[in-house]
N, C-alpha and C positions, 0 to 999 in steps of 0.2 A: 504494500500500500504506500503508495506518494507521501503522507504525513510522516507515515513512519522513516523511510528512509529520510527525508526532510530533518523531522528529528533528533536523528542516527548521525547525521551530519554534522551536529555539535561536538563531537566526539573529534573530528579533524580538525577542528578549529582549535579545540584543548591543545591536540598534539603540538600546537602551534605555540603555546606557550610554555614549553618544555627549555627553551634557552634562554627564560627567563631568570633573572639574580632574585635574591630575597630582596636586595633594593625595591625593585623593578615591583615584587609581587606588593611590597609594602606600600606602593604607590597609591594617591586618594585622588578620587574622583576632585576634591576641594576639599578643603578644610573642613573638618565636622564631617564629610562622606566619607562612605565607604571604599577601603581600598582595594586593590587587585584581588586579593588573596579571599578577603572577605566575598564581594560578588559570585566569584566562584565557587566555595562554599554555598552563599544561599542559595544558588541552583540545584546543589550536588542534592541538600536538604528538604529543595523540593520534591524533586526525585525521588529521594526516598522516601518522601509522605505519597507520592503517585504509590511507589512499590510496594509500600509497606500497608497503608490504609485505602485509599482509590480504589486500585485494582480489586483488592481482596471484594470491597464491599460491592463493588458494581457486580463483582462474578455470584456473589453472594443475593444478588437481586436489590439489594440496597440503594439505598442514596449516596452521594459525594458527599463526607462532609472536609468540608478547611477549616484549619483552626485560624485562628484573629492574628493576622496578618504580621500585625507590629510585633509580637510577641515573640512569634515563630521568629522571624526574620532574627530578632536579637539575639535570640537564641545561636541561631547560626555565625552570626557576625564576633559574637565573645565567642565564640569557640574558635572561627579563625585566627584570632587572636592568640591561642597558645600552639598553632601548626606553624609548621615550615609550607613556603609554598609548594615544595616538590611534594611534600604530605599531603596536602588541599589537593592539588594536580591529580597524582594521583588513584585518592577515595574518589573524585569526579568523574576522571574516566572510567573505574570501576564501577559506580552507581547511573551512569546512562548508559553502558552496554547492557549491566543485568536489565534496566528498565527494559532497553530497545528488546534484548532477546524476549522478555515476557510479554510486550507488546505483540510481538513477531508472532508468537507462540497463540496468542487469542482468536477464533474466529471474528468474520467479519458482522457477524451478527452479536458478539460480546463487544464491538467497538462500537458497533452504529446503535444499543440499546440507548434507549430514551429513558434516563433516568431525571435525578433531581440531586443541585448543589444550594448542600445548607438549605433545603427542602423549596430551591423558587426551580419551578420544569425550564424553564427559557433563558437561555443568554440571554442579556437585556441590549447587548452591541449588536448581535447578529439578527436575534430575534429567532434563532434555534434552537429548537429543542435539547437540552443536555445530554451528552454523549460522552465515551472516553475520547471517540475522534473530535469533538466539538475540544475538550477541553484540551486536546493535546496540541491542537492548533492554536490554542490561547499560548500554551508554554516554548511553542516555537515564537512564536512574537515575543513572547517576554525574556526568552535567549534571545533574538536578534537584540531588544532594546540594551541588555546589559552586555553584548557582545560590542556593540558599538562603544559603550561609555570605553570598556576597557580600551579599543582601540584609541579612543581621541586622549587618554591617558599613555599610554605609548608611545605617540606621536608629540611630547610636546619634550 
């Protein structure tokens, strides 16, 4: 499926930050942002709320639920705070191939089910119905958004 390989493709773009220094990873968005190391991380941890709660419950007939947003995210961010970035690096490429191969691994009727996140049926942006494919298209956008910060960090 397109999404998925789409995806999956996050995983090259990691590989790419492999000649990175701990300088490099320590780097902030701006002052008071997040740094390298840190966004990387709260991807990996999203991932593993996909892996670890998402999936189970979709397969389960269930609902999506996320937990509150600000919370999680902190979470991930003081923890990057006591890795090396080659550590961050990576548990992330470890945590989006397991995701991709369990994605891979799902029929097409376990991705296209119409479930419910945090109990609303509908994207409110698309106006579609809740799905693992609806939502996994949401997380490719939200890696493209923080695949970009890192790079304009990079670049200066």
């Amino acid at each position: 499926m397109q999404v998925i390989q789409e995806f999956a493709a996050y995983t090259e773009w990691l590989d790419s930050l492999e000649k990175l220094s701990e300088l490099d990873w320590n780097k902030q968005i701006d002052s008071e942002k997040w740094s390298i190391k840190q966004i990387i991380l709260h991807i990996a941890h999203w991932d593993n709320h996909l892996l670890n709660v998402i999936i189970p419950s979709v397969k389960n007939g269930e609902g999506m639920i996320f937990p509150d947003f600000d919370s999680f995210n902190a979470r991930a961010t003081k923890r990057a705070e006591k890795l090396t970035g080659d550590a961050v690096l990576k548990e992330s490429l470890q945590s989006r191939r397991t995701l991709v191969t369990m994605l891979e691994s799902l029929s097409e009727e376990a991705l296209t089910y119409k479930t419910t996140v945090n109990g609303v049926s509908h994207d409110p942006h698309q106006g579609v119905p809740y799905s693992l494919y609806v939502i996994i298209g949401e997380f490719i956008e939200h890696d493209r958004h923080h695949m970009h910060q890192v790079e304009s960090i990079l670049k200066r």
